[in-house]
Every structure is written in structure tokens, then in C-alpha cells.
C-alpha positions as CSV (number, residue, x, y, z in Angstrom):
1,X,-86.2,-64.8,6.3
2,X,-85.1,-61.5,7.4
3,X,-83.7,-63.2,11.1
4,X,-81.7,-65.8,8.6
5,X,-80.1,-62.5,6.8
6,X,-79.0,-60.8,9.4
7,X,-77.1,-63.8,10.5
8,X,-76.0,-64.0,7.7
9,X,-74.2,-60.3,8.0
10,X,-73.3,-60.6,11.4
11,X,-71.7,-64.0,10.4
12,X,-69.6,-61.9,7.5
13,X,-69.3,-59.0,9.9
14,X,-67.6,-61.1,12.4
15,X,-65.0,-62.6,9.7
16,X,-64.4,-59.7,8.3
17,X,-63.3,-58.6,11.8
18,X,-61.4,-62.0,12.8
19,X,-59.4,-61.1,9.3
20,X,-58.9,-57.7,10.0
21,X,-57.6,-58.6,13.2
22,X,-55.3,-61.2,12.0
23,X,-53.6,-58.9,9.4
24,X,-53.1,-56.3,12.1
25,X,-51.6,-59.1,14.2
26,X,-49.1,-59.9,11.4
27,X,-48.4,-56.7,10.5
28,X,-47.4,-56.0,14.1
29,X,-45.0,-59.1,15.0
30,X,-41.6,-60.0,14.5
31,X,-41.3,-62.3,11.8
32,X,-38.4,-65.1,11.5
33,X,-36.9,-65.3,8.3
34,X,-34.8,-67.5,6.5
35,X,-31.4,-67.1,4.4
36,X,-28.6,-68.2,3.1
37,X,-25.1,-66.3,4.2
38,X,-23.6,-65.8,1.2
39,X,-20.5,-64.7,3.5
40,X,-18.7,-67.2,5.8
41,X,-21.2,-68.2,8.3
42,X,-20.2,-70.3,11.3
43,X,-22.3,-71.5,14.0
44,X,-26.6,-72.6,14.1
45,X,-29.2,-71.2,12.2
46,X,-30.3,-69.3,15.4
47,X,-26.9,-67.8,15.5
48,X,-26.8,-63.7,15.7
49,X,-25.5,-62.7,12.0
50,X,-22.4,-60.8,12.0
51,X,-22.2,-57.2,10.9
52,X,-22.5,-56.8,7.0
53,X,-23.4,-60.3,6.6
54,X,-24.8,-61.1,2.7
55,X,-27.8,-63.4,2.7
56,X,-30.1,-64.7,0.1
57,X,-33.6,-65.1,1.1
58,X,-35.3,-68.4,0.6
59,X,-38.5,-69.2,-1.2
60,X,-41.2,-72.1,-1.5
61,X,-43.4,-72.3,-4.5
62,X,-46.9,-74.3,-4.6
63,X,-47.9,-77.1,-6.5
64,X,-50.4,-74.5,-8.4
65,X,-47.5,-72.3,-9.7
66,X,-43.9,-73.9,-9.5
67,X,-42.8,-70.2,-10.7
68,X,-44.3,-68.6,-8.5
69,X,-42.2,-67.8,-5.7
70,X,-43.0,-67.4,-2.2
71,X,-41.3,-65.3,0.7
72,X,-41.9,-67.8,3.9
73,X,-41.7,-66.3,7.2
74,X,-42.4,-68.0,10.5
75,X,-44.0,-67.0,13.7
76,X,-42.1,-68.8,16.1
77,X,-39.3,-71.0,16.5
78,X,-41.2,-74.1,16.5
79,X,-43.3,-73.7,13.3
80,X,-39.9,-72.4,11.9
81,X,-38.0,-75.7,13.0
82,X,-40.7,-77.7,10.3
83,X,-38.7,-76.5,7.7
84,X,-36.3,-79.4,8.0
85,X,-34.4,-79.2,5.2
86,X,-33.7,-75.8,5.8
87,X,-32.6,-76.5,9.2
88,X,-29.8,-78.7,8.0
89,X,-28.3,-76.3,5.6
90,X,-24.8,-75.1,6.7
91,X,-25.4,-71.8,5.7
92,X,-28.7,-70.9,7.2
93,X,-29.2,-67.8,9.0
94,X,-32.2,-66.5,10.4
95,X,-33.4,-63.1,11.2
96,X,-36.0,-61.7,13.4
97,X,-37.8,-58.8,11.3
98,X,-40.9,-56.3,11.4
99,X,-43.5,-56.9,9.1
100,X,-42.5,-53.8,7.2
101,X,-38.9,-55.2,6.3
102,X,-40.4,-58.5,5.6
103,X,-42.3,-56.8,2.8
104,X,-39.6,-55.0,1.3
105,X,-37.9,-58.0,0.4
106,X,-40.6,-59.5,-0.3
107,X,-40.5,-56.4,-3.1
108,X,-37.4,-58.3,-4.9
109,X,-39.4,-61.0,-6.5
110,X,-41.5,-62.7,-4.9
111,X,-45.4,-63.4,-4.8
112,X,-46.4,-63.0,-1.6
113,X,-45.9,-64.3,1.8
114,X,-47.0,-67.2,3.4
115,X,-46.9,-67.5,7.3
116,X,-45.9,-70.9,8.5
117,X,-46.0,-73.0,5.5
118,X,-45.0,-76.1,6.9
119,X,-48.1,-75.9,9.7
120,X,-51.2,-77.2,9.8
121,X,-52.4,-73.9,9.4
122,X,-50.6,-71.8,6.3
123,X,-51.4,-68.7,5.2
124,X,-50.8,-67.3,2.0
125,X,-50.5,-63.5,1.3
126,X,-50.0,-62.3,-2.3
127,X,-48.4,-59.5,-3.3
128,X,-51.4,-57.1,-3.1
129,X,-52.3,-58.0,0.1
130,X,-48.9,-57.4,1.5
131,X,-49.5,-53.6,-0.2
132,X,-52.6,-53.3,1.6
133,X,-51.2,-54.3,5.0
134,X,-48.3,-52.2,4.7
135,X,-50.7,-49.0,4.0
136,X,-53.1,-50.1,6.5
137,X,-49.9,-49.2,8.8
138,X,-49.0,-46.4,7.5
139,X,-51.8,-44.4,7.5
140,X,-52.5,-46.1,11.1
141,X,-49.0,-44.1,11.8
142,X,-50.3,-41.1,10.3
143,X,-52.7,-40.4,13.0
């Protein structure tokens, strides 16, 4: 019995780690990010923006909670390029951010995050865990 428990809290102990690792990860990378110029936009969605371009951000919702809406942020080019009906919009822009200005929109009403959400792999972030990141690096900086 006691051999079975400790695998059983190394087993925890090494999610708890694979998580922890993960979140750093995220909180660490550039993020792509979605919009919709609000000013005259010409060109592809991987287009540089133009200085003092106005862009709303896009959200997806699930089928849980239709009001509840959800920052999307990608972690590459191809999981972005899933989002196909994003990719035919004539006004999408996309822009590479840091984890912390990710957040801060995410601030403006929405949810959460969710990374890739048109993989085989989403991830979901609510609001509180975005909080929790973001002061995981901040007192990391604080050292």
C-alpha cells in the first residue's frame, strides 16, 4: 500500500511540474493574435500593421457558455492558419505579442484564453489563471 502511494504522489508531483512548466512556457512566448483593423487595412493577415492602426480583438465562445467570451491566441502560424474563417476576412490583422500584453487585453472582457483552439490540443485559461501567470512573472522579475 504505501509503494502504491507514493506513486501516487510522485505521479501528481510530476504533473504538477509538467503544468508548471507549461504555464512558464506560455507565459514566456510570443503569442499570435487576431483582429480586425478598424482602420483601412490593405494587404494579408500576416501583413506588418501600420503605425496607429485600430483593431478589435476577436473572440470564440464554447458550447458550455455562448456568453462567455474567449481571447484566442495561437502559437504558431500553422495552428493559427485553422482558424479559416478568420483567415478570409479582409480585415484581419495579426500581431505577434508577449504573454503579458496578451493578458491585458484579455483585461477588456474576456474570460480567459485559450491557446490553439482549433488544434487537436486546446487549452483553456480562465481569467484567474491568466492572473496567476502574470504574477508568477512578476515576482519571477522581482528577483
Amino acid at each position: 500500500v504505501t509503494h502504491r502511494n507514493d506513486i501516487r504522489k510522485n505521479t501528481i508531483l510530476f504533473y504538477q511540474l509538467c503544468l508548471f512548466i507549461f504555464l512558464w512556457l506560455i507565459s514566456h512566448a510570443n503569442l499570435l493574435v487576431c483582429a480586425k483593423s478598424t482602420t483601412e487595412h490593405r494587404g494579408d493577415i500576416m501583413d506588418p500593421l501600420q503605425e496607429n492602426t485600430s483593431a478589435a480583438f476577436m473572440s470564440v465562445s464554447t458550447s458550455a457558455d455562448e456568453n462567455l467570451f474567449i481571447l484566442p491566441a495561437f502559437t504558431d502560424w500553422d495552428a493559427l492558419h485553422r482558424w479559416s474563417s478568420m483567415m478570409m476576412e479582409k480585415d484581419a490583422v495579426t500581431l505577434i505579442m508577449k504573454y503579458e500584453e496578451v493578458e491585458k487585453i484579455m483585461e477588456n472582457g474576456f474570460g480567459g484564453i485559450v491557446i490553439n483552439p482549433f488544434g487537436p490540443q486546446p487549452f483553456f485559461m480562465p481569467e484567474q489563471l491568466c492572473k496567476t501567470i502574470l504574477q508568477m512573472n512578476q515576482s519571477e522579475d522581482d528577483k
